[in-house]
Backbone as ProteinMPNN parsed JSONL, in Angstrom:
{"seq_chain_A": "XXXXXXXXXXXXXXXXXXXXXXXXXXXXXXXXXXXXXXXXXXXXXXXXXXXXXXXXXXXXXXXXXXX", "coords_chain_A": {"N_chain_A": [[19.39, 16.964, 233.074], [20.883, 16.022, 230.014], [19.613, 13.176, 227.866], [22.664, 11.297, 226.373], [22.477, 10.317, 222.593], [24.44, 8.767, 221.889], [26.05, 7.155, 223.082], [23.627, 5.704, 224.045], [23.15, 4.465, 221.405], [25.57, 3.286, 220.559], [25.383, 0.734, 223.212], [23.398, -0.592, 222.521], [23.831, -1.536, 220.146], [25.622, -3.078, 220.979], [24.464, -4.758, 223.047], [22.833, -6.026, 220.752], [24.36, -7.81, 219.874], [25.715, -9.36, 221.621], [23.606, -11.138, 221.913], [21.897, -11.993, 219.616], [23.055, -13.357, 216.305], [25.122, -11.675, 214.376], [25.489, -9.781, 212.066], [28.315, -8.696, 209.82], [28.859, -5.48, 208.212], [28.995, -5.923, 204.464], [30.868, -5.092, 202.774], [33.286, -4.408, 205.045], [36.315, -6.289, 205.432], [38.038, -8.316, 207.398], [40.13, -7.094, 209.39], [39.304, -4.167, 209.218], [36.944, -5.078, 211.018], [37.873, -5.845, 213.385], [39.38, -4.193, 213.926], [37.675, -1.999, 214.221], [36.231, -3.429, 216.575], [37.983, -3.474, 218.349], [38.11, -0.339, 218.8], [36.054, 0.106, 220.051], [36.545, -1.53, 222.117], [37.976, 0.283, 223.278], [37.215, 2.554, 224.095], [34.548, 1.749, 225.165], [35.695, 0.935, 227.789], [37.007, 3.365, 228.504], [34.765, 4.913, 228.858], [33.802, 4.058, 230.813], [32.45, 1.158, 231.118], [32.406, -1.194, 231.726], [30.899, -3.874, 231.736], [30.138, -4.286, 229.515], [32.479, -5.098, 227.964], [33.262, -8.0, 227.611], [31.518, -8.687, 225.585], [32.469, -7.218, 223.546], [35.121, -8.603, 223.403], [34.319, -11.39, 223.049], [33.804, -11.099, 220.194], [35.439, -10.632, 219.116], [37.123, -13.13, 219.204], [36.031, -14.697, 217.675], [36.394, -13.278, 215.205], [39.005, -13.73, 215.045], [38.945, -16.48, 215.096], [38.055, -17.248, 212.269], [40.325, -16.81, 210.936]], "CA_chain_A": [[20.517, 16.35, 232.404], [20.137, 15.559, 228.61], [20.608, 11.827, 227.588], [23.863, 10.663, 225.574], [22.596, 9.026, 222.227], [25.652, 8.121, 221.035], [26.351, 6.302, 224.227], [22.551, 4.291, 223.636], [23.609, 3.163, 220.127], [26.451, 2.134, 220.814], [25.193, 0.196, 224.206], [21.941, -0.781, 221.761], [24.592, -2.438, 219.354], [26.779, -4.269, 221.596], [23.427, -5.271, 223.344], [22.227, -7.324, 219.884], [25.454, -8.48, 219.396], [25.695, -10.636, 222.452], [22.134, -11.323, 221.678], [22.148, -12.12, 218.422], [24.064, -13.9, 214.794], [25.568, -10.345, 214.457], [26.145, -9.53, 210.726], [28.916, -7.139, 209.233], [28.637, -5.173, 206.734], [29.649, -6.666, 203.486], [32.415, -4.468, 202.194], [34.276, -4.554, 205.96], [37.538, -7.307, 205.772], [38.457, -8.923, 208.946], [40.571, -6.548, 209.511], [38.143, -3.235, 209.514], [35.862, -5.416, 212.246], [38.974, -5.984, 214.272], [39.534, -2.607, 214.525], [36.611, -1.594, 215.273], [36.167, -3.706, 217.998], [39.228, -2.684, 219.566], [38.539, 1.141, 218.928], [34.641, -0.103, 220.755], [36.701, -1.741, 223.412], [38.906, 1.32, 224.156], [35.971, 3.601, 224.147], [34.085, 1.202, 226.65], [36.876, 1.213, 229.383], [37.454, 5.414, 228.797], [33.735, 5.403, 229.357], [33.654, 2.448, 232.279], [31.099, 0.166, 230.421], [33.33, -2.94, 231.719], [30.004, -5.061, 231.964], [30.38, -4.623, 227.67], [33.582, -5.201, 227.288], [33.083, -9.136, 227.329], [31.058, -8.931, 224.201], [33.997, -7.167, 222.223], [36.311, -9.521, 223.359], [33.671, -12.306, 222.244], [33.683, -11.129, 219.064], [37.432, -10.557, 218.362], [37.943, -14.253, 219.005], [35.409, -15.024, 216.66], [37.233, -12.781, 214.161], [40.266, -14.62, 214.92], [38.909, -18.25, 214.789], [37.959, -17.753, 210.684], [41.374, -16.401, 209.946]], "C_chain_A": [[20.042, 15.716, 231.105], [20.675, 14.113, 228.651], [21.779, 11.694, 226.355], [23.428, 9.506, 224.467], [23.229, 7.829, 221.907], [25.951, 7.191, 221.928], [25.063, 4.667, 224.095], [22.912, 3.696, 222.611], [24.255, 2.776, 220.386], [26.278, 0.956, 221.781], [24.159, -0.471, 223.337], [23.365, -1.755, 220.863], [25.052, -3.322, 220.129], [25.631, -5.064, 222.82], [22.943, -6.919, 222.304], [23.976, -7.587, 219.703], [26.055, -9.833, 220.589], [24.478, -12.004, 222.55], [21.633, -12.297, 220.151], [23.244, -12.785, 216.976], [24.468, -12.496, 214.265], [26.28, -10.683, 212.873], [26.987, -8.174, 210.656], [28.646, -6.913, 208.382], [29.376, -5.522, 205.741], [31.392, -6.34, 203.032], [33.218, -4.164, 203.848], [35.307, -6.503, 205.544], [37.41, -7.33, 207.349], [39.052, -7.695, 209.529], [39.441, -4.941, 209.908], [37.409, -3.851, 210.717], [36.594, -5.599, 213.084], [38.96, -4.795, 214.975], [39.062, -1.83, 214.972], [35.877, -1.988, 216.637], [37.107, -3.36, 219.122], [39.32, -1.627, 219.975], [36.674, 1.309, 220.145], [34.897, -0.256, 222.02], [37.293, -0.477, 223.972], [37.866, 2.643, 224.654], [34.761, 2.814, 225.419], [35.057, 1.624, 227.967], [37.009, 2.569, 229.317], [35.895, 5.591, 229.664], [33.3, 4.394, 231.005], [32.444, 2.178, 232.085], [31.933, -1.171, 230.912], [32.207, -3.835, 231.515], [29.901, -5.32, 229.944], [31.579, -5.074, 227.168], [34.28, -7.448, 226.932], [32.477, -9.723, 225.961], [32.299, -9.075, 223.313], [34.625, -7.988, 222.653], [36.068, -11.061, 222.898], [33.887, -12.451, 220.363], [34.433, -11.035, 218.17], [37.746, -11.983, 218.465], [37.187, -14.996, 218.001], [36.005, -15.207, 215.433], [38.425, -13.952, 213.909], [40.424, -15.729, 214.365], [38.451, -18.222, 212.827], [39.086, -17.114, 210.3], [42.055, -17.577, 209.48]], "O_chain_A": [[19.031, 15.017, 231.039], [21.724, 13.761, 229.19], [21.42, 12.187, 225.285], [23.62, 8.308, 224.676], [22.946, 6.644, 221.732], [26.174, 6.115, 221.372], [25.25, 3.451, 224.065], [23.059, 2.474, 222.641], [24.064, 1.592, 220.664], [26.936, -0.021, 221.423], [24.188, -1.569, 223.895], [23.636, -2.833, 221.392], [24.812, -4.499, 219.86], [26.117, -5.997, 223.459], [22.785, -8.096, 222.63], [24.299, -6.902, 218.732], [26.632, -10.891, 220.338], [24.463, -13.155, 222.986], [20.94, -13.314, 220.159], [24.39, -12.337, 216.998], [23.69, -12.277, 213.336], [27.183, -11.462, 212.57], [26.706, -7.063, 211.106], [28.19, -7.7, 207.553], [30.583, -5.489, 205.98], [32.466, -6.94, 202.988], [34.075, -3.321, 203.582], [34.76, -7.603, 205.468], [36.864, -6.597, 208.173], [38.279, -7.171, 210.331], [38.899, -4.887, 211.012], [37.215, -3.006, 211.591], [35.925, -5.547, 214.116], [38.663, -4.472, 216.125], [39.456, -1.028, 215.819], [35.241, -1.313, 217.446], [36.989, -3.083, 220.316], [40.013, -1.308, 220.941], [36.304, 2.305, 220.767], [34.278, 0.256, 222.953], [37.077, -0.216, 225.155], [38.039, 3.462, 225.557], [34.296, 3.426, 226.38], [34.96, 2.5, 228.827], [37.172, 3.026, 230.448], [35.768, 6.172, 230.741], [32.475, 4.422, 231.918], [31.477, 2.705, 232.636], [31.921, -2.155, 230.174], [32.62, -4.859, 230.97], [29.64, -6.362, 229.344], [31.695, -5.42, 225.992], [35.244, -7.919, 226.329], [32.763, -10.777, 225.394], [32.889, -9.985, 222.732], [34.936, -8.504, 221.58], [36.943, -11.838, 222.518], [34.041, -13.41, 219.606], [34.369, -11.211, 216.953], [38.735, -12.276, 217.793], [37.746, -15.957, 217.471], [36.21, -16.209, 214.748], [38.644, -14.724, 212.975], [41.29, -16.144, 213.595], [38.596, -19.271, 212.2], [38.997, -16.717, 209.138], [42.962, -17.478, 208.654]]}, "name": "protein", "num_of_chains": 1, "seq": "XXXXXXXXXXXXXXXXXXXXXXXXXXXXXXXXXXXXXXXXXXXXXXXXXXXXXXXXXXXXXXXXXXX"}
């Protein structure tokens, strides 16, 4: 059975991000990191990562709290 990298980065990201002062990239708005956490969370639960899906939801209220 081959391994899934796409599955390690992404699990490798949302790893340092619970871990870690997690920088975005400059040119993303609030908005862009929103979205991508939401399109991270929906892609966790399709894949049943639930034990990640506490991060993203960490990091959306983050988002939230500097609007």
């Amino acid at each position: 059975m081959s391994e899934n990298y796409i599955d390690k980065i992404i699990l490798s990201t949302l790893e340092s991000m619970s871990k870690c002062n997690w920088k975005w990239p400059d040119h993303w708005d609030e908005e862009v990191c929103y979205n991508f956490l939401s399109e991270c969370l929906d892609w966790l639960e399709h894949n049943e990562y639930y034990e990640y899906c506490d991060v993203i939801k960490n990091e959306k209220e983050k988002i939230k709290k500097k609007r």
